[in-house]
N, CA, C and O atoms as a MOPAC input file, in Angstrom:
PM7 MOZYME 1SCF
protein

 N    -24.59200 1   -15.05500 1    31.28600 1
 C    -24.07300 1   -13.92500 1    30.54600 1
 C    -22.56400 1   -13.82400 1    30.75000 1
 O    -21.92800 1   -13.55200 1    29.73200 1
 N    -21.80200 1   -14.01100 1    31.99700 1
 C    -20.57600 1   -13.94700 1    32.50300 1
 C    -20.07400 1   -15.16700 1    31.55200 1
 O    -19.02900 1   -15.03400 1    30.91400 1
 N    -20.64700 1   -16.05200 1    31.49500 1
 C    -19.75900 1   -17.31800 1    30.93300 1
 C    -19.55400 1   -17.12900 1    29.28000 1
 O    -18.62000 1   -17.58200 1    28.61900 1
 N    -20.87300 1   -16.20500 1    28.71500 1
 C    -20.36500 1   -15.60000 1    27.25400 1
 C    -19.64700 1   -14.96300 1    26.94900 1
 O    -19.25700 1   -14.78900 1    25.79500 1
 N    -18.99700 1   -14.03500 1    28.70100 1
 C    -18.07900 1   -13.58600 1    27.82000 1
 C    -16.61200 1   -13.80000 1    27.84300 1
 O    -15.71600 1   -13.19400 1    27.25500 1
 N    -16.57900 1   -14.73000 1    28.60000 1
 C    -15.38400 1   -15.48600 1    29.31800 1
 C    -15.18800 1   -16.33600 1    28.04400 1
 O    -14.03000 1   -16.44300 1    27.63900 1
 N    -15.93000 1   -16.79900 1    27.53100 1
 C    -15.50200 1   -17.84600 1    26.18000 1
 C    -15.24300 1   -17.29400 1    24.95300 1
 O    -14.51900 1   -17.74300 1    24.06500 1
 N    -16.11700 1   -15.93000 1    24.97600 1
 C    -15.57600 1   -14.36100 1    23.70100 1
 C    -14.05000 1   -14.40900 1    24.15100 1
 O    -13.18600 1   -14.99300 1    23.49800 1
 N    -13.88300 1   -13.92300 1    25.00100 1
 C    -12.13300 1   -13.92700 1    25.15100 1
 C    -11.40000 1   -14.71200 1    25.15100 1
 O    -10.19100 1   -14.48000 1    25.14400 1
 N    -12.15900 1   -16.45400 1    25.16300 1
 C    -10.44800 1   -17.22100 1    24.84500 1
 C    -10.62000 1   -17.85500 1    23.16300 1
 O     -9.95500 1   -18.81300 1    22.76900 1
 N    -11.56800 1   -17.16800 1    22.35200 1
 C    -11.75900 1   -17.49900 1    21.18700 1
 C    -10.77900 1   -16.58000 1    20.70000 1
 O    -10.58500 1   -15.54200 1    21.33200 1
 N     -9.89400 1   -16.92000 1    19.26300 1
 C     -8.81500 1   -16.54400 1    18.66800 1
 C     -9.21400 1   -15.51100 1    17.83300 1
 O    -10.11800 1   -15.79600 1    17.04600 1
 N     -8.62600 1   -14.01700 1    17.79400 1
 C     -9.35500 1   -13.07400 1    16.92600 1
 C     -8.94000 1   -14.04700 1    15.70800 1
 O     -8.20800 1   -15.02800 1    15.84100 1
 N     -9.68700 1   -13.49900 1    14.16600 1
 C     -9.56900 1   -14.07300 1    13.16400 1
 C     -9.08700 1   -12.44400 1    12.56600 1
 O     -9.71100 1   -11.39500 1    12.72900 1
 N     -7.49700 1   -12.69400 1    11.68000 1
 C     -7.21900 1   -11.95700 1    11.14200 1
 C     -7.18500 1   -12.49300 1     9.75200 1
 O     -7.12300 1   -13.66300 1     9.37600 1
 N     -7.25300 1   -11.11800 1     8.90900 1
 C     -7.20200 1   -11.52100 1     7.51400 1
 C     -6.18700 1   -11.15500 1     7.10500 1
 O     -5.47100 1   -10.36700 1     7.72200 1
 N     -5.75900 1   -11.90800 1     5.38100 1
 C     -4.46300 1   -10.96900 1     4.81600 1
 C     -4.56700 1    -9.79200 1     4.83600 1
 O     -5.43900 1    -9.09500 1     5.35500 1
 N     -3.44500 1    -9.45000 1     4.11900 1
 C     -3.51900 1    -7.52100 1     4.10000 1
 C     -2.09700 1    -7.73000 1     2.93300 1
 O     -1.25800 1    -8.61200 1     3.11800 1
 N     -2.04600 1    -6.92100 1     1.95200 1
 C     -0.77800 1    -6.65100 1     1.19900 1
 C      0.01200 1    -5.39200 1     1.80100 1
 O     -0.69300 1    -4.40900 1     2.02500 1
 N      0.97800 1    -5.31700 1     2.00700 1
 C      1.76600 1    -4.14900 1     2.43500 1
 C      2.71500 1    -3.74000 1     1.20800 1
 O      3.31700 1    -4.62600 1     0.60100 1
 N      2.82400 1    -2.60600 1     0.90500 1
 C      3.46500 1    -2.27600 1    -0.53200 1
 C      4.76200 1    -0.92900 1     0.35000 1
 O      4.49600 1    -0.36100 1     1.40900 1
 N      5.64100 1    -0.78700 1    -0.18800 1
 C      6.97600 1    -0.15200 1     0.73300 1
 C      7.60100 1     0.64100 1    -0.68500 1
 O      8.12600 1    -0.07900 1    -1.53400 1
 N      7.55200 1     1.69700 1    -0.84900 1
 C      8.19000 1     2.47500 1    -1.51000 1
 C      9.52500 1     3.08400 1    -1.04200 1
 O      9.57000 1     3.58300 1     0.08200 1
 N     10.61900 1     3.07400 1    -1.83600 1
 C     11.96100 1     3.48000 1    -1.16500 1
 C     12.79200 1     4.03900 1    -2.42600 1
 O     13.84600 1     3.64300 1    -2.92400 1
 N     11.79300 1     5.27700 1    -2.81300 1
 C     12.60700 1     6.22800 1    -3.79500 1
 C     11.80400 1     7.49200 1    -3.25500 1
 O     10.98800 1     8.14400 1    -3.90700 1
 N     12.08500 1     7.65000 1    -2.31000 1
 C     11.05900 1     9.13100 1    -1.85100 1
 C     12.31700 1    10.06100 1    -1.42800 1
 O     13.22100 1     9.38200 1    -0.94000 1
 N     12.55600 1    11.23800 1    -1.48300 1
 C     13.79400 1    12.05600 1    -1.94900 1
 C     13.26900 1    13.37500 1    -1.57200 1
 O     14.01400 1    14.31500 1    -1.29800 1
 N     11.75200 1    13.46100 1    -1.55500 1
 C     11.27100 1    14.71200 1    -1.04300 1
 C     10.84500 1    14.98000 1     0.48400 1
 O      9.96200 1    15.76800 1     0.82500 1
 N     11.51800 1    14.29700 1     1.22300 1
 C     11.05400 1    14.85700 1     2.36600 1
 C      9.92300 1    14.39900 1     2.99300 1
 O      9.93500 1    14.44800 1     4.22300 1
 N      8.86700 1    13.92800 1     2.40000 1
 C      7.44200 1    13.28900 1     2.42400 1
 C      7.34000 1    12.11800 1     2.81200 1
 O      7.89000 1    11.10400 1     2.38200 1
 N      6.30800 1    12.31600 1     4.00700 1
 C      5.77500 1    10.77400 1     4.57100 1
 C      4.77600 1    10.26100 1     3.88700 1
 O      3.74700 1    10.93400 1     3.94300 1
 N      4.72100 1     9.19400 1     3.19200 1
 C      3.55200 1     8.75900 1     2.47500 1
 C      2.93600 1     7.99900 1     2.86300 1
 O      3.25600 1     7.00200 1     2.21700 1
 N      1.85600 1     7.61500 1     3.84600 1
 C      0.84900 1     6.53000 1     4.00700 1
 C     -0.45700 1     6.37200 1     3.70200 1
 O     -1.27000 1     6.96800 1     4.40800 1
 N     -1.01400 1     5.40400 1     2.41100 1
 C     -2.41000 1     5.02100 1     2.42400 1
 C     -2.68900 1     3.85600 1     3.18300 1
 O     -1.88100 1     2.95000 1     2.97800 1
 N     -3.70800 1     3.57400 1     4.10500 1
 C     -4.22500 1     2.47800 1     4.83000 1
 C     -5.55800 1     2.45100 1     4.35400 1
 O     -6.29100 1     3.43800 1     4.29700 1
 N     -6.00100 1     0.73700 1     3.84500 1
 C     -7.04000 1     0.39200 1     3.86900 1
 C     -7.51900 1    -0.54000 1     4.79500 1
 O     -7.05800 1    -0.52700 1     5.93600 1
 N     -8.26900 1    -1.24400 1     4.51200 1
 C     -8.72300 1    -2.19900 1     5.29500 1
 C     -8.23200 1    -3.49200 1     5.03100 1
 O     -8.37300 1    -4.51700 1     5.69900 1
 N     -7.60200 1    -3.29900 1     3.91200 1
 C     -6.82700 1    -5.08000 1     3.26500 1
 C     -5.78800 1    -4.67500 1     2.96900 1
 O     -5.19400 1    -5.66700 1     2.54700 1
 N     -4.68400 1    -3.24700 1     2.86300 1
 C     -3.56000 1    -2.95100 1     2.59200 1
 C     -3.30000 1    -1.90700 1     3.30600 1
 O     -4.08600 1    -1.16400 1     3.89300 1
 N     -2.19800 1    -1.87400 1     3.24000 1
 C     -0.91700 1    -0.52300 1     3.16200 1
 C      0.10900 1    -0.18400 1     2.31700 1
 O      0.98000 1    -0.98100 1     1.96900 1
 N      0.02400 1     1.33900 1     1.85700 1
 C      1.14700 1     1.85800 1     0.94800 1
 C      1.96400 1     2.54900 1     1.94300 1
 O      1.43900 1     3.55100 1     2.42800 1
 N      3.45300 1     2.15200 1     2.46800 1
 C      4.07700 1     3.31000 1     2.94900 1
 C      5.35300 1     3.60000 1     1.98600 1
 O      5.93400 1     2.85600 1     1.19600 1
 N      5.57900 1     4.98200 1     2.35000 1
 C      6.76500 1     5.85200 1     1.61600 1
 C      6.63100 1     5.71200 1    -0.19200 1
 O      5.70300 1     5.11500 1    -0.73800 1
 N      7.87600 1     6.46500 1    -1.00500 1
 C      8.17300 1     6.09300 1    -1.76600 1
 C      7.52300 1     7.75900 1    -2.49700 1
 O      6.73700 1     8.49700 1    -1.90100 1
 N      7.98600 1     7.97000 1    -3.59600 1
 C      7.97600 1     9.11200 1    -4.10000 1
 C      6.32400 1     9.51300 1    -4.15400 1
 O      5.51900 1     8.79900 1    -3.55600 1
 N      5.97700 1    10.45200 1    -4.75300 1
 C      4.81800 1    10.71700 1    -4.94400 1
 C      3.79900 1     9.63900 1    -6.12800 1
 O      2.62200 1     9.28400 1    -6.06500 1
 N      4.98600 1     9.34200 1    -7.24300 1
 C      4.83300 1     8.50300 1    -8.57300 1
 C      4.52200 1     6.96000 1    -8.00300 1
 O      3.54100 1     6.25700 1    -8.24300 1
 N      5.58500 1     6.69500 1    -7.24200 1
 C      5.66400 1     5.59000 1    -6.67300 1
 C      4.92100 1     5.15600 1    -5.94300 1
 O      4.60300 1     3.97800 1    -6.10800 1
 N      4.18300 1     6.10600 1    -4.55400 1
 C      3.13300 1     5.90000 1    -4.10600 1
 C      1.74100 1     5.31400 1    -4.89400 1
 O      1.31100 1     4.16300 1    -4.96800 1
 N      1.26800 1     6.46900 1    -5.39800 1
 C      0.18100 1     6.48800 1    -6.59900 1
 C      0.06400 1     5.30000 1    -7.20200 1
 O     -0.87100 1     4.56800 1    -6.87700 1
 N      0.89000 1     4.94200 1    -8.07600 1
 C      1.01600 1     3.45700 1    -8.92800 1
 C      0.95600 1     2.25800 1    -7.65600 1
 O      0.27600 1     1.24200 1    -7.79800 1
 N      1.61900 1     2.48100 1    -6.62400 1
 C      1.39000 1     1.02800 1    -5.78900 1
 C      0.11800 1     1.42400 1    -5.73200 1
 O     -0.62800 1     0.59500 1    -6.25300 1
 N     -0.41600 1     2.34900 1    -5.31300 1
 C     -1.84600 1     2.45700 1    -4.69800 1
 C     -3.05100 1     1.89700 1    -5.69900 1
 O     -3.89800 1     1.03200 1    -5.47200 1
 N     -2.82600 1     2.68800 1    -6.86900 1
 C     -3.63700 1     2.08300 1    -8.14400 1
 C     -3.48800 1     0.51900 1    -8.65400 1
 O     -4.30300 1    -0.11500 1    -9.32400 1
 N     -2.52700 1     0.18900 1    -8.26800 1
 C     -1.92200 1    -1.17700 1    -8.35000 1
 C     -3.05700 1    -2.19800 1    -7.52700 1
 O     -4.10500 1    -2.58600 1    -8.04400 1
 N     -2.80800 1    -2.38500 1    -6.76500 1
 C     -3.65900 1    -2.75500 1    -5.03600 1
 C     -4.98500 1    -2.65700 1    -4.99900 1
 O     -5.51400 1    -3.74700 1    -4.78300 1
 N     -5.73800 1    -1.75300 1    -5.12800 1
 C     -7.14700 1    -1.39400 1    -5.17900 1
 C     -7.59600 1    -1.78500 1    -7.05200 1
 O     -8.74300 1    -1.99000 1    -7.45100 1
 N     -6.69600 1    -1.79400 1    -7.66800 1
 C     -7.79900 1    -3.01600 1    -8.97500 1
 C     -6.82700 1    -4.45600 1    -8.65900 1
 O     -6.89400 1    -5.29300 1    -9.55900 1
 N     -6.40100 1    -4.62500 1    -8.08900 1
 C     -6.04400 1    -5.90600 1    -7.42900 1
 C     -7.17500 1    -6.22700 1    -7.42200 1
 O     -7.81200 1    -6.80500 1    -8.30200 1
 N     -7.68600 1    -5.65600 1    -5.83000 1
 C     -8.35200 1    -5.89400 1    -5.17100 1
 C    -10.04100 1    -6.70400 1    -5.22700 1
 O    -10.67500 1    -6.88200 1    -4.18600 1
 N    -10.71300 1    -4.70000 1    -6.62700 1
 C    -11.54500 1    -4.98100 1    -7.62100 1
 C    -11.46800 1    -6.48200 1    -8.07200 1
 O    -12.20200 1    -7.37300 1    -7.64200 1
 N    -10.41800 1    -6.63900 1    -9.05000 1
 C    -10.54700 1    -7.87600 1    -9.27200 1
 C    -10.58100 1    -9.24600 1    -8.29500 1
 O    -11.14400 1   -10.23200 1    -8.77100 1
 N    -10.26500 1    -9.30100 1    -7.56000 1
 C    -10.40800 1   -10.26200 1    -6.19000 1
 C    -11.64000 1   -10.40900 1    -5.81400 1
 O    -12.05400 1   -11.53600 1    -5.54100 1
 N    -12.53100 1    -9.19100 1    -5.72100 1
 C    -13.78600 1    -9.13800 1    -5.44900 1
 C    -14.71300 1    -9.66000 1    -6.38500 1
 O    -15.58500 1   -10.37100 1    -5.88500 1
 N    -14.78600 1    -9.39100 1    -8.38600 1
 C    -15.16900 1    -9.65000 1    -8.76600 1
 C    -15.12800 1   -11.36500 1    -9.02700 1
 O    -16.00200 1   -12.00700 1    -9.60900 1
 N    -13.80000 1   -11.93600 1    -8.39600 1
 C    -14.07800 1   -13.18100 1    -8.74000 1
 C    -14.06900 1   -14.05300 1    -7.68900 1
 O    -13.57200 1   -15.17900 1    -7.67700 1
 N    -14.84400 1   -13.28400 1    -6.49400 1
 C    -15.72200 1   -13.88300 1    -5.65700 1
 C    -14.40700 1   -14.72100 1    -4.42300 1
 O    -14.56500 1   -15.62700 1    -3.60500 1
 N    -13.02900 1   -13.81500 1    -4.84400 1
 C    -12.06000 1   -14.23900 1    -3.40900 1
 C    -11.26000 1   -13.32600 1    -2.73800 1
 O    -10.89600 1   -12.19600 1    -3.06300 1
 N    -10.96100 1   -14.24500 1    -1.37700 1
 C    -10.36500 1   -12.95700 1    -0.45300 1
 C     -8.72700 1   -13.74400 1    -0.95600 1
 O     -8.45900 1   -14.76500 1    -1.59100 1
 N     -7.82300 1   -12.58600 1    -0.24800 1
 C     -6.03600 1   -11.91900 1    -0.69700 1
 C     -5.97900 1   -13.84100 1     0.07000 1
 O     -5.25400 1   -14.67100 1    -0.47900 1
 N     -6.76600 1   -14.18900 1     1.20900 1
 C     -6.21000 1   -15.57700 1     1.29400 1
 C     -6.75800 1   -16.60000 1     0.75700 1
 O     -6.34600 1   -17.70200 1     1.11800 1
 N     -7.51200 1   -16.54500 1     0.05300 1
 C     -7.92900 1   -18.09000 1    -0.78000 1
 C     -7.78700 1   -17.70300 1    -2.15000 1
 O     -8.49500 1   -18.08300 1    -3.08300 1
 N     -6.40200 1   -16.58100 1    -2.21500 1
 C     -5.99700 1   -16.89900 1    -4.27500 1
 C     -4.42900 1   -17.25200 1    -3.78000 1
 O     -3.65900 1   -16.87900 1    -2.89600 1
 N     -4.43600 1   -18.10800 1    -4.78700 1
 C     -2.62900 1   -18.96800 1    -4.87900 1
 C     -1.91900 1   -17.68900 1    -5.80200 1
 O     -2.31900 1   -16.98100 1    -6.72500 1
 N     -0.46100 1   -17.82100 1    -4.91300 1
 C      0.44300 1   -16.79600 1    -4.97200 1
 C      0.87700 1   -16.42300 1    -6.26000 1
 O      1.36800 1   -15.34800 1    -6.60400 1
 N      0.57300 1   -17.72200 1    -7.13500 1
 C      0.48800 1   -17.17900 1    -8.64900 1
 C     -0.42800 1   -16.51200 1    -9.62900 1
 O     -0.18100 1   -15.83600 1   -10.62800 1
 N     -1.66400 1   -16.92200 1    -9.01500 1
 C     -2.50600 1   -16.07900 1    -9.66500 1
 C     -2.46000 1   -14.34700 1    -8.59300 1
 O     -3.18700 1   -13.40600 1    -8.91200 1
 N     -1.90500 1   -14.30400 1    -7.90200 1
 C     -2.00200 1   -13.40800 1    -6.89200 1
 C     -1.21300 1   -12.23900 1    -8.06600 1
 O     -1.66100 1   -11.28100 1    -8.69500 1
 N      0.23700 1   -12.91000 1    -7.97100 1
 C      1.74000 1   -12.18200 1    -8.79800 1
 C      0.60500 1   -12.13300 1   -10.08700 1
 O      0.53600 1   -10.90600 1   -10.14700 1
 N     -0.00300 1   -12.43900 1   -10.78300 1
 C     -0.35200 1   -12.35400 1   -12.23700 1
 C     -1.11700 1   -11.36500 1   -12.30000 1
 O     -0.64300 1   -10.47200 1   -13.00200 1
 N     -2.60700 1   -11.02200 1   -11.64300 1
 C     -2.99200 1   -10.14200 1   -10.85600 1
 C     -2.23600 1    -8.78600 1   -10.59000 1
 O     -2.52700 1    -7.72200 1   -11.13600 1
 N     -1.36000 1    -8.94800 1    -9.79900 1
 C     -0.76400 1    -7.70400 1    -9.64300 1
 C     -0.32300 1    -7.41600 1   -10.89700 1
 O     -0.97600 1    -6.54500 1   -11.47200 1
 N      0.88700 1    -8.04100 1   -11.68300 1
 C      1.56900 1    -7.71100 1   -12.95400 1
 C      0.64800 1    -7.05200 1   -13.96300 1
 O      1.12700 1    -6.25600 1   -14.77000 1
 N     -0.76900 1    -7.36500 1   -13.96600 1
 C     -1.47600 1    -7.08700 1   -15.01600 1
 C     -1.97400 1    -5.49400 1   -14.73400 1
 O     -2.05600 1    -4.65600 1   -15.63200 1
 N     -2.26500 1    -5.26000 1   -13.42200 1
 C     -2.66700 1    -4.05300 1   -12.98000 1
 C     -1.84000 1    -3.08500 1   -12.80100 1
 O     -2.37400 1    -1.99900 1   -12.57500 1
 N     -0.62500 1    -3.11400 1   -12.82900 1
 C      0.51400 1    -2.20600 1   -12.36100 1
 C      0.86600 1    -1.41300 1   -13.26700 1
 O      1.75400 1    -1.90900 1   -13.96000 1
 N      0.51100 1    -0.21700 1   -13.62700 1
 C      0.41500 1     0.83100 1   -14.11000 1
 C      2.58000 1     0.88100 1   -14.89800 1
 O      3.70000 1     0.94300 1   -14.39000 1
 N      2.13300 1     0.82000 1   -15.97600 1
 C      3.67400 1     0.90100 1   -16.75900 1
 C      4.65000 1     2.25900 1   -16.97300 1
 O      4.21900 1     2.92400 1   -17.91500 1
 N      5.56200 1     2.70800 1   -16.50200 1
 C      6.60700 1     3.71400 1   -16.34700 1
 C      6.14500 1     4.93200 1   -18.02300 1
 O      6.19300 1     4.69500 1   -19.23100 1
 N      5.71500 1     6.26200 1   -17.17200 1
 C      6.00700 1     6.82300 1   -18.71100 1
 C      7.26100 1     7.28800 1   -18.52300 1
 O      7.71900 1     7.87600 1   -17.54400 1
 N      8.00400 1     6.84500 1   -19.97600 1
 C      9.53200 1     7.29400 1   -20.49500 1
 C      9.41100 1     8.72200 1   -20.42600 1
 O     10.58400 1     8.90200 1   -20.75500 1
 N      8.86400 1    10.18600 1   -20.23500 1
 C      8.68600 1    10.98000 1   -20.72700 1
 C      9.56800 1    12.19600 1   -20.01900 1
 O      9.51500 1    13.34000 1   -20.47100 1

């Protein structure tokens, strides 16, 4: 039993990706952090928050539906992915 767990500890944790998204138009005073389990949103206005956040989580959706994790999709289909999900500026 001692020797299982002596070999648990020199085995390498296995970490996974994670996207980190950084907002830097926040003007109100406000700390903004969402944490998931495969990302982080910090700072950035309330607008700015929101849209990374909505951004990220149908990322994600989609990652899931096509059966891969943030590390076995190539950085281009990754960027294409994001671009498609990223919620577009209302002029208003």
């Amino acid at each position: 039993m001692n020797r299982l767990i002596k070999n648990a500890a020199k085995q390498p944790k296995k970490t996974s990706a994670q996207l980190i998204g950084v907002g830097l138009d926040q003007i109100d005073g406000h700390k903004r952090i969402t944490q998931a389990e495969r990302f982080a949103i910090v700072g950035g206005s309330q607008e700015t928050h929101e849209r990374m956040t909505e951004t990220v989580v149908k990322t994600f959706e989609t990652l899931d539906r096509r059966g891969k994790n943030l590390d076995q999709v190539d950085s281009h289909e990754l960027k294409d992915i994001i671009k498609d999900h990223t919620p577009r500026l209302s002029l208003t």
